[in-house]
C-alpha positions as CSV (number, residue, x, y, z in Angstrom):
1,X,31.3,-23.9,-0.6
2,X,33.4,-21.0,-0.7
3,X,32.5,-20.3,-4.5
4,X,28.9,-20.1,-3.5
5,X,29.2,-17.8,-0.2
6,X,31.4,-15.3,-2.8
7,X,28.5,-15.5,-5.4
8,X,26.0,-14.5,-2.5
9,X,28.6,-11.5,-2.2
10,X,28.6,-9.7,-5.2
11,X,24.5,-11.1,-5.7
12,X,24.2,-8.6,-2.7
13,X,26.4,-6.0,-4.2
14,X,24.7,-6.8,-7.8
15,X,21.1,-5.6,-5.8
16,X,22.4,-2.3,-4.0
17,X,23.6,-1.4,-7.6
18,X,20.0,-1.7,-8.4
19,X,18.7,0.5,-5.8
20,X,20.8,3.4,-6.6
21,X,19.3,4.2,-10.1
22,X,16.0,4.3,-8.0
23,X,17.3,6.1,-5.1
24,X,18.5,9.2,-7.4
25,X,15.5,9.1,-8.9
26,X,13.3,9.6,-5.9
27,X,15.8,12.3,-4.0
28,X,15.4,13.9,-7.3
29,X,11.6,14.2,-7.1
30,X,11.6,14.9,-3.7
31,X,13.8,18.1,-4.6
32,X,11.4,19.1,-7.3
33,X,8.8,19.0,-5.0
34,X,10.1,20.4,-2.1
35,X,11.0,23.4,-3.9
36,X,7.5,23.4,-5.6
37,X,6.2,23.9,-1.8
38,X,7.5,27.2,-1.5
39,X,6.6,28.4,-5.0
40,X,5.4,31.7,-5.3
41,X,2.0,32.4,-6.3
42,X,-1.5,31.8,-5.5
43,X,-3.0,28.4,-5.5
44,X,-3.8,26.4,-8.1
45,X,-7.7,25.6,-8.9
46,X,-7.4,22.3,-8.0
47,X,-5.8,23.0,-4.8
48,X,-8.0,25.7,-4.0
49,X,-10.9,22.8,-4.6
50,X,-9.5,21.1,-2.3
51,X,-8.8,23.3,0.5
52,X,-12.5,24.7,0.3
53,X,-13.9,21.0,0.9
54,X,-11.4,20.1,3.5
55,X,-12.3,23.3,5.4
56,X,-15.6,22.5,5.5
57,X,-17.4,20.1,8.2
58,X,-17.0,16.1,8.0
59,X,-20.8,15.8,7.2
60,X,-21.3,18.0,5.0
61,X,-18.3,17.7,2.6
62,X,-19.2,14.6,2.5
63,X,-23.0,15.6,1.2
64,X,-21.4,17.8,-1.5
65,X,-18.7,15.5,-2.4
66,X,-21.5,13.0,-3.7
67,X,-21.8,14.7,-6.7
68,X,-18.3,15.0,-7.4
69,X,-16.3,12.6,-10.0
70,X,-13.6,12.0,-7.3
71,X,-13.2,9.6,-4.9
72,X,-13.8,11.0,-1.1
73,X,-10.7,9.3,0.6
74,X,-8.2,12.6,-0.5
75,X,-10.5,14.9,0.6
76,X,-11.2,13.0,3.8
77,X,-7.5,12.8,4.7
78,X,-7.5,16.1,3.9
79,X,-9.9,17.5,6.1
80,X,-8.0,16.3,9.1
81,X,-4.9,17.5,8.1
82,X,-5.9,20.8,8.1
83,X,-7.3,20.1,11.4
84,X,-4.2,19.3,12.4
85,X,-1.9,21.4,10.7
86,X,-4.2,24.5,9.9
87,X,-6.1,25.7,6.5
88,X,-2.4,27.3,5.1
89,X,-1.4,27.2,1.6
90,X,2.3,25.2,3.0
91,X,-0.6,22.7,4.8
92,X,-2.5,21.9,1.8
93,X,0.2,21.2,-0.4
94,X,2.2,19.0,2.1
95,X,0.0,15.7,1.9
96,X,0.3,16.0,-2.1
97,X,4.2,16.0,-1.9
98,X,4.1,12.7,0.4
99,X,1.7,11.0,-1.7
100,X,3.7,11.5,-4.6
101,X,7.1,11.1,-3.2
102,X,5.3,7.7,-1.5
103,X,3.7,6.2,-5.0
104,X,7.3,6.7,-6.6
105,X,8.5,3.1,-5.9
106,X,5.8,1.3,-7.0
107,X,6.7,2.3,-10.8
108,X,10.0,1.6,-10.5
């Protein structure tokens, strides 16, 4: 019994080893993009898309958005973040970073 609580032991130790490879990785991208926040410059166009939809009324983003490739949901969240958190460049770039920083586990 002994030999099977110590093999439980470093099993446990074996699977925190695991997690630091992927924990590096993530505090890594979360520096990258935490410095991208604060670039300097003006927005990109895709941001600038963005911003100009979520800026605009529930209804009738959602009217305009029909014709768009894209799925709504983004733009959706987005609009009440900005609500929220105001129509700043810092703001509209925020809910990108989490997303990403959030989606990073499920590759690894």
């Amino acid at each position: 019994m002994w030999w099977s609580s110590k093999n439980n032991l470093f099993h446990n130790v074996r699977q925190k080893r695991d997690v630091l490879p992927i924990a590096l990785i993530w505090l890594g991208a979360a520096i990258v993009y935490i410095v991208a926040l604060f670039r300097i410059g003006d927005l990109s166009y895709d941001e600038a898309f963005s911003l100009h939809f979520a800026s605009l009324p529930l209804g009738q983003m959602l009217e305009l958005l029909r014709f768009d490739i894209h799925p709504p949901l983004y733009y959706v969240f987005l609009n009440g973040w900005t609500k929220l958190f105001g129509l700043t460049e810092l703001a509209g770039r925020i809910p990108s970073v989490i997303f990403s920083l959030l989606s990073l586990p499920i590759f690894f």
